[in-house]
C-alpha positions, 0 to 999 in steps of 0.5 A, spaced: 641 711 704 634 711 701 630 716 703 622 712 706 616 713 702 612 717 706 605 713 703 608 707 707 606 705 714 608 707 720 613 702 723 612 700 731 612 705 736 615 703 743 613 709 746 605 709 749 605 716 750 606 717 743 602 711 741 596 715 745 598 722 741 597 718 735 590 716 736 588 722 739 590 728 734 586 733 737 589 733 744 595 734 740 593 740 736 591 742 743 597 741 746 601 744 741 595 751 741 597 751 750 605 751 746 604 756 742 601 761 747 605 761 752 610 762 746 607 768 744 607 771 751 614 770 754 616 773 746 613 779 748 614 779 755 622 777 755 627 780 753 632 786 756 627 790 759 622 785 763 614 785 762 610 781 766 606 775 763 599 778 767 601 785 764 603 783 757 595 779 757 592 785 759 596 789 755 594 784 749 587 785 751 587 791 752 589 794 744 587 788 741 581 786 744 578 792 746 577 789 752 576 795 759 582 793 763 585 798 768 591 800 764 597 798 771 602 798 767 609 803 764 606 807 758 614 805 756 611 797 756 606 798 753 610 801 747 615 796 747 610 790 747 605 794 742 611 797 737 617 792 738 615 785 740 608 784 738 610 785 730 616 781 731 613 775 735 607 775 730 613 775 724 617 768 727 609 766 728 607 766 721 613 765 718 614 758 722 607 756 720 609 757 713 616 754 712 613 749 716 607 748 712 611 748 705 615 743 708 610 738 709 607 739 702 614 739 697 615 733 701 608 729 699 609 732 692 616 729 692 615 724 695 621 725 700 621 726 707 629 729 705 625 735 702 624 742 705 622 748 703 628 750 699 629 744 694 628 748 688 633 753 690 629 758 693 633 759 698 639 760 693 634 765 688 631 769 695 639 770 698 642 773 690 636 777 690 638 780 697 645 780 696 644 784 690 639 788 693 645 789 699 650 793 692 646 797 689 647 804 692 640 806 692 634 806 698 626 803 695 621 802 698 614 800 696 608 798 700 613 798 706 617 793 704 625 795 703 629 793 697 632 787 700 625 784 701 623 786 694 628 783 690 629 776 695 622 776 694 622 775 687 628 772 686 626 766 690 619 766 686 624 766 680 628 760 682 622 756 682 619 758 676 626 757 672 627 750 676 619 749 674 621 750 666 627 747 665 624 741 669 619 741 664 612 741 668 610 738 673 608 731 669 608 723 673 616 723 670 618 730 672 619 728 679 626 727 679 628 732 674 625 737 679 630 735 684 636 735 680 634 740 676 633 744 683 640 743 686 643 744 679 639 752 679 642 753 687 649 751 686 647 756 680 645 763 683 649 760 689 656 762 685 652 768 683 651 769 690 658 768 691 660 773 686 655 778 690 659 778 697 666 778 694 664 785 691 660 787 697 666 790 701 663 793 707 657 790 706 659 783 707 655 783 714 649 785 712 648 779 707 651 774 712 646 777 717 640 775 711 643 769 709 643 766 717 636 769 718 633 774 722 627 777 726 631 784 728 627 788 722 620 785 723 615 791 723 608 792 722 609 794 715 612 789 713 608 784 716 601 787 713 604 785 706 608 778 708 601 776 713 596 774 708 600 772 702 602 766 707 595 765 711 592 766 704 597 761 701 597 756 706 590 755 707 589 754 700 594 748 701 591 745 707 584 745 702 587 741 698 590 736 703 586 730 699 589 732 693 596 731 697 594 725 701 593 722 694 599 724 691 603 720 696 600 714 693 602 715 686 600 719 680 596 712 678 592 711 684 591 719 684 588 718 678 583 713 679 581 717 686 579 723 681 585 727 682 588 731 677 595 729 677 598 734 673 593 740 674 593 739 682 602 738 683 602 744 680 597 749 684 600 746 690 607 747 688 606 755 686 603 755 693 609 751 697 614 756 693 609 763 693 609 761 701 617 760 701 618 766 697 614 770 703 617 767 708 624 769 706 622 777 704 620 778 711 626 773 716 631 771 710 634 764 711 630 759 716 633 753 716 630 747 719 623 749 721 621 747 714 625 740 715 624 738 723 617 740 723 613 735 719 618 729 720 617 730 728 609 731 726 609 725 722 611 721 726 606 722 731 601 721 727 602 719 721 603 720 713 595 723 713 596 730 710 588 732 713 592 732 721 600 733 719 598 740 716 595 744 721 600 740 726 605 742 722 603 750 722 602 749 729 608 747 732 612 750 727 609 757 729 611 755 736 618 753 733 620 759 731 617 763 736 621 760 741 627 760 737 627 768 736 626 768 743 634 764 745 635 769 740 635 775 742 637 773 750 644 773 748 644 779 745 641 779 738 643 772 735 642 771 727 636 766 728 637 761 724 643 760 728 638 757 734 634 753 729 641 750 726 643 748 733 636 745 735 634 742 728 641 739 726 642 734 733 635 733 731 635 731 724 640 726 726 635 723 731 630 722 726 634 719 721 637 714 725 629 712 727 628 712 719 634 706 719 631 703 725 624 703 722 621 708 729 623 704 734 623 709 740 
């Protein structure tokens, strides 16, 4: 099957209400801001020990805000949300806005809607760099983050990079090379990756739990490193919106609108790939979010980049926040488990729609 063409017009939708949303973007964008808090606040407050939603607002009000409420809550509460579910809950936020925001933008400047996040072998880099980080028998820290964050960090920036050179650039006929020459990289380091656990030995679980994604180690140190390295990063993408609405239309177009093709497909592909490698650091492997989330955005409101980017960052914030939250209720399940078993039934969905020209 031959993946749309994203610049290409929406087909018919049966659906009035989505028709409606269509024309009416912000009362999505609110809809999904009203998703998203109430997604933050049952995050905090789920969980093995209860905390109500009106103690956990006051709470929030009351440390973050500085806001004069009666403290009528358990001191334990107030730890609980403050130290061990806020920085968590806050984490599952950013990285769900950034994967889905990287997803978004690989897809425009490949020019596929099959594209996510990891298609240029990130995720293959980040997990051989987690796994080797896993073997050697030493504890580093720097800047509040461990070893494993370190090296996944840099081993998915290193992926791209190689994927980057090797493609030869980003030039109006490298497009394809990228793709190929990603998926030759990630079966690449996923063999060293294979290499990595079979010597892992009893360490073997440790690189599994890294691979399926996990918000269990989330904490305030790693969250001030990781945060503004995605905020940053995806506002930077956001501003070039209409450099990426152009580039759907095609590097000629592109360039008659003023455009610099070459100059403007790197910066956003250093960006989408900077923001990936941060969200990898803090959570591992989160699959999914950076795929389900613009497809579903997209279809709604169309292939503008100006409305599907902070769309996509809202929903896919409020995705992963909710994803981390049916984690943790049975008892501590690897994350990416739950985006799996949301994402795939879904990507199904969408992919029979794409055949059958939307008609919902």
């Amino acid at each position: 099957m031959t993946a749309p063409d994203l610049a290409q017009p929406r087909a018919r939708v049966g659906h009035g209400s989505l028709e409606a949303l269509r024309k009416r973007p912000v009362a999505l964008g609110l809809a999904g801001l009203a998703l998203l808090v109430g997604a933050v606040v049952a995050g905090i407050g789920l969980g093995t020990v209860y905390v109500s939603p009106a103690d956990t607002i006051a709470i929030l009000a009351r440390e973050l805000l500085g806001w004069p409420v009666a403290e009528a809550w358990p001191a334990t509460s107030q730890t609980i949300v403050m130290e061990l579910r806020l920085p968590r809950v806050i984490t599952a936020l950013v990285v769900g806005l950034g994967l889905a925001v990287a997803g978004v933008t690989f897809q425009g400047l490949l020019r596929n809607p099959l594209a996510d996040p990891y298609v240029l072998g990130t995720a293959s880099g980040a997990a051989l760099g987690a796994a080797i980080a896993v073997l050697i028998p030493v504890h580093v820290a720097m800047l509040g983050l461990g070893l494993v964050n370190i090296l996944a960090f840099g081993g998915a920036l290193l992926a791209v990079a190689i994927v980057h050179r090797v493609a030869g650039g980003t030039g109006r006929s490298t497009l394809t090379s990228l793709l190929l020459v990603g998926y030759a990289v990630g079966s690449l380091l996923a063999a060293g990756l294979a290499m990595a656990m079979y010597l892992s030995g009893a360490q073997l679980r440790q690189i599994f739990f890294y691979l399926l994604g996990s918000l269990s180690g989330a904490d305030w140190q790693s969250l001030v490193i990781g945060l503004p390295v995605i905020l940053v990063a995806t506002l930077l993408i956001m501003a070039r919106a209409r450099a990426l609405n152009g580039l759907l239309l095609g590097d000629d177009v592109a360039s008659s609108l003023g455009i610099d093709v070459r100059r403007e497909r790197a910066i956003l592909l250093g960006l989408a790939a900077l923001v990936t490698a941060a969200a990898v650091a803090l959570a591992g492997l989160i699959g999914f979010v950076g795929l389900v989330v613009p497809h579903v955005v997209r279809l709604i409101v169309g292939p503008n980049a100006r409305l599907v980017l902070p769309l996509s960052a809202i929903f896919g914030g409020a995705f992963l926040v909710l994803a981390d939250l049916g984690s943790r209720i049975p008892g501590e399940l690897p994350v990416g488990i739950i985006t799996a078993l949301i994402g795939a039934p879904l990507f199904v969905l969408l992919l029979r729609r794409y055949r059958t020209g939307y008609q919902l």
